[in-house]
N, C-alpha and C positions, 0 to 999 in steps of 0.2 A: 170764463170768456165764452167757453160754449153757452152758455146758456142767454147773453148777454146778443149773441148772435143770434140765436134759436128763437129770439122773442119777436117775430116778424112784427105783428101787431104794434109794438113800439117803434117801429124806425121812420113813421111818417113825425115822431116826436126831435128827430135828431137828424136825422138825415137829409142832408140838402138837393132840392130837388123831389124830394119824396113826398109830392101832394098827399097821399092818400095810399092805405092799401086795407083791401076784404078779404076777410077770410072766408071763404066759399064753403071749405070745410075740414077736418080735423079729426085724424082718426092716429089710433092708439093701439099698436100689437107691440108688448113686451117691452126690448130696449128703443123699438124703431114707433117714428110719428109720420106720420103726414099730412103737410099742409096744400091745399090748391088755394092760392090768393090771388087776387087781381090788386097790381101796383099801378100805379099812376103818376107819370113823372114830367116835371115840366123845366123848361131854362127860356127863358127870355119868349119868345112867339111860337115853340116848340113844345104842345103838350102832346104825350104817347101814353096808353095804357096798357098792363099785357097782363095775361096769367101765367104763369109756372106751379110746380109742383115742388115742395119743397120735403125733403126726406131728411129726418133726425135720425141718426143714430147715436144713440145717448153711450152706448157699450163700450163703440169704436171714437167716439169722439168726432166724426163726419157729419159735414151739412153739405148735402148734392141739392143743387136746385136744376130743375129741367122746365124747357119751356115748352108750352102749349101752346099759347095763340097770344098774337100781337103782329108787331112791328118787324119781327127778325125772322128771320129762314131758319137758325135757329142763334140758342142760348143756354151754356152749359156754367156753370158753377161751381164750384167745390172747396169748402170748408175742410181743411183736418189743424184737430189741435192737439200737443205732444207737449205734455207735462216736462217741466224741467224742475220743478219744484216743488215744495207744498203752497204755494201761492205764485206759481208764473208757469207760462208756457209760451213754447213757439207755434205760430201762427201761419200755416202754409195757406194759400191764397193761390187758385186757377180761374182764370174765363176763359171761355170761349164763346163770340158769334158772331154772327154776318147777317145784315141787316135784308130784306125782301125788296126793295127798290133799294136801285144804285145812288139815284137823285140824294132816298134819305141819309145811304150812307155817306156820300160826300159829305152832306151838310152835317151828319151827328159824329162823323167818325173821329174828329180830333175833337169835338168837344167830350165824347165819351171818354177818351183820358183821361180829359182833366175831372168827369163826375167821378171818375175812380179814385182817383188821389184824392176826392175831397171827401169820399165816403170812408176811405181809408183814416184820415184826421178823425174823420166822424165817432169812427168807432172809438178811439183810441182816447178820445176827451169822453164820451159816454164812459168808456171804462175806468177812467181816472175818479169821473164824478161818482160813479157804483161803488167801485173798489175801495178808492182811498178815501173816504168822508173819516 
Protein backbone atom coordinates (compact mmCIF):
# COMPACT_ATOMS: atom_id res chain seq x y z
CA UNK A 1 0.00 0.00 0.00
CA UNK A 2 2.87 2.29 0.51
CA UNK A 3 4.13 2.10 -2.55
CA UNK A 4 0.58 2.28 -4.34
CA UNK A 5 0.56 5.76 -2.40
CA UNK A 6 4.08 6.78 -3.10
CA UNK A 7 3.39 6.57 -6.80
CA UNK A 8 2.09 10.36 -7.11
CA UNK A 9 2.67 10.31 -10.93
CA UNK A 10 -0.31 7.89 -11.13
CA UNK A 11 -3.12 9.38 -9.30
CA UNK A 12 -4.28 11.78 -12.07
CA UNK A 13 -5.06 8.02 -13.40
CA UNK A 14 -7.64 7.19 -10.50
CA UNK A 15 -8.18 9.96 -8.62
CA UNK A 16 -11.25 12.03 -8.96
CA UNK A 17 -10.79 15.56 -9.43
CA UNK A 18 -7.01 14.93 -10.19
CA UNK A 19 -6.74 16.89 -13.60
CA UNK A 20 -3.21 16.45 -13.73
CA UNK A 21 -0.01 16.34 -11.70
CA UNK A 22 4.34 17.38 -12.53
CA UNK A 23 6.73 16.22 -11.29
CA UNK A 24 9.23 19.15 -10.93
CA UNK A 25 11.70 16.87 -9.35
CA UNK A 26 12.88 13.66 -7.57
CA UNK A 27 15.61 13.08 -5.45
CA UNK A 28 16.98 9.96 -3.83
CA UNK A 29 19.07 9.67 -0.24
CA UNK A 30 18.86 6.14 1.11
CA UNK A 31 15.48 5.10 2.60
CA UNK A 32 14.17 8.76 2.12
CA UNK A 33 12.65 10.40 -1.51
CA UNK A 34 11.47 13.40 -2.55
CA UNK A 35 9.14 14.58 -4.68
CA UNK A 36 8.10 18.69 -5.46
CA UNK A 37 4.97 18.19 -7.93
CA UNK A 38 2.55 20.56 -9.02
CA UNK A 39 -1.23 19.03 -8.75
CA UNK A 40 -4.16 20.34 -10.39
CA UNK A 41 -7.56 19.79 -9.21
CA UNK A 42 -10.92 20.74 -10.46
CA UNK A 43 -14.86 19.97 -9.46
CA UNK A 44 -17.51 21.54 -11.47
CA UNK A 45 -16.30 25.63 -12.24
CA UNK A 46 -13.57 25.33 -9.55
CA UNK A 47 -10.18 24.58 -11.03
CA UNK A 48 -6.88 25.25 -8.32
CA UNK A 49 -3.28 24.14 -8.78
CA UNK A 50 -0.60 23.95 -6.14
CA UNK A 51 2.79 22.48 -5.44
CA UNK A 52 3.87 20.48 -2.33
CA UNK A 53 6.80 18.49 -1.37
CA UNK A 54 6.23 15.25 -0.99
CA UNK A 55 8.80 13.05 1.43
CA UNK A 56 8.98 8.93 1.23
CA UNK A 57 10.27 7.32 3.85
CA UNK A 58 10.50 3.82 2.68
CA UNK A 59 12.35 2.52 6.27
CA UNK A 60 9.60 4.09 8.37
CA UNK A 61 6.71 3.49 6.27
CA UNK A 62 5.58 7.53 6.21
CA UNK A 63 4.44 9.80 3.40
CA UNK A 64 4.47 13.63 4.76
CA UNK A 65 3.33 15.90 2.09
CA UNK A 66 4.14 19.73 2.80
CA UNK A 67 3.00 22.56 0.83
CA UNK A 68 4.65 25.28 -1.04
CA UNK A 69 2.50 27.40 -3.12
CA UNK A 70 -1.18 27.51 -4.12
CA UNK A 71 -4.41 28.15 -2.85
CA UNK A 72 -3.95 27.46 1.15
CA UNK A 73 -2.15 29.36 3.87
CA UNK A 74 -1.05 26.03 4.41
CA UNK A 75 -1.43 22.03 3.85
CA UNK A 76 -0.01 19.25 5.83
CA UNK A 77 -0.50 15.52 5.17
CA UNK A 78 0.79 12.48 6.55
CA UNK A 79 0.80 8.88 5.43
CA UNK A 80 2.05 6.08 8.07
CA UNK A 81 1.39 2.36 7.34
CA UNK A 82 1.58 -0.59 10.14
CA UNK A 83 1.97 -3.84 8.92
CA UNK A 84 -0.59 -6.30 10.37
CA UNK A 85 0.31 -9.05 8.29
CA UNK A 86 2.35 -10.44 5.51
CA UNK A 87 -0.16 -8.99 3.09
CA UNK A 88 -2.35 -6.28 5.11
CA UNK A 89 -1.91 -3.28 6.97
CA UNK A 90 -3.54 -0.30 8.74
CA UNK A 91 -3.73 2.86 7.23
CA UNK A 92 -3.52 6.04 9.57
CA UNK A 93 -4.50 9.11 7.48
CA UNK A 94 -3.91 13.07 8.81
CA UNK A 95 -4.66 16.59 7.11
CA UNK A 96 -4.43 19.45 7.88
CA UNK A 97 -5.26 23.10 6.15
CA UNK A 98 -6.72 26.55 5.77
CA UNK A 99 -7.29 27.84 2.63
CA UNK A 100 -5.59 31.88 1.95
CA UNK A 101 -9.01 33.75 1.23
CA UNK A 102 -11.93 33.17 3.37
CA UNK A 103 -14.46 33.71 0.07
CA UNK A 104 -12.32 30.34 -1.22
CA UNK A 105 -12.70 28.58 1.86
CA UNK A 106 -16.45 29.05 2.15
CA UNK A 107 -16.93 27.93 -1.18
CA UNK A 108 -14.27 24.62 -1.15
CA UNK A 109 -14.68 23.97 2.55
CA UNK A 110 -17.51 21.31 2.46
CA UNK A 111 -16.92 20.25 -0.83
CA UNK A 112 -13.31 19.23 0.37
CA UNK A 113 -14.87 16.50 2.55
CA UNK A 114 -16.53 15.08 0.24
CA UNK A 115 -12.97 15.13 -2.29
CA UNK A 116 -11.65 13.18 0.72
CA UNK A 117 -13.98 10.51 1.18
CA UNK A 118 -13.94 10.05 -2.54
CA UNK A 119 -10.05 9.92 -2.73
CA UNK A 120 -10.43 7.60 0.10
CA UNK A 121 -12.80 4.97 -2.15
CA UNK A 122 -10.20 5.92 -4.60
CA UNK A 123 -7.46 4.42 -3.28
CA UNK A 124 -9.06 1.46 -1.94
CA UNK A 125 -10.61 0.11 -5.50
CA UNK A 126 -6.95 1.14 -6.99
CA UNK A 127 -5.79 -1.23 -4.43
CA UNK A 128 -8.31 -3.95 -4.83
CA UNK A 129 -7.59 -3.70 -8.68
CA UNK A 130 -3.27 -3.91 -7.98
CA UNK A 131 -3.55 -6.27 -5.08
CA UNK A 132 -6.20 -8.74 -5.91
CA UNK A 133 -6.05 -9.49 -9.83
Amino acid sequence: MFELVADVEKYPEFLPMCEKLIVRSHHKKGDRERIIADMSVAYKFIRESFTSQVTLDHENLEINVEYIDGPFRYLENKWNFVETGNSSCDIHFAIDYEFKSKALGLLMGTMFELVFSRFTAAFEKRADKIYNQ
